[in-house]
N, C-alpha and C positions, 0 to 999 in steps of 0.2 A: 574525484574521477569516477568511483564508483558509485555516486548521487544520480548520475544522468543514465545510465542505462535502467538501473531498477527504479526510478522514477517514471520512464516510460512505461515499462513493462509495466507497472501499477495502472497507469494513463488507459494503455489497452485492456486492462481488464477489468477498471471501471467501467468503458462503453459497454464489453462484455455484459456484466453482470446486469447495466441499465437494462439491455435490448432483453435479457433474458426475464429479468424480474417484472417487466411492466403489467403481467397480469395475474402476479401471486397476490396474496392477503396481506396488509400495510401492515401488521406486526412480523409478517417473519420480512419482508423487504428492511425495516429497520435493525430487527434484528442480525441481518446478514451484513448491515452497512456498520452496525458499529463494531462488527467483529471484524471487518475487512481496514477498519479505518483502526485499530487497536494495533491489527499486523502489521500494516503500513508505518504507523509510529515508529512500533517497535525495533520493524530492521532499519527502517531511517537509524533510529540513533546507534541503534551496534555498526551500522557502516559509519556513521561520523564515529565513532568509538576506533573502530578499526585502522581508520585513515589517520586520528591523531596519534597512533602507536607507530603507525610506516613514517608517519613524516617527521623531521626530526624537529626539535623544539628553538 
């Protein structure tokens, strides 16, 4: 349940950061993407983490 909202919110702030970054310098654009794709992992799986502790087995 909590996969679809913070997925979105991810979605929008991919466009974000696309329209924003189009005319920075291609090492910090990659560097910004793979810290943003690090965080995204991340609470992905603490939210699947979360959701298998609520629901029961």
């Amino acid at each position: 349940m909590l996969m679809l909202p913070i997925g979105l919110m991810f979605l929008i702030i991919q466009i974000v950061l696309t329209v924003e970054l189009e005319r920075a310098p291609k090492i910090i654009v990659a560097t910004i993407w793979l810290v943003y794709g690090a965080i995204v992992l991340w609470d992905f799986w603490n939210v699947r983490r979360v959701e298998q502790k609520l629901l029961p087995s």
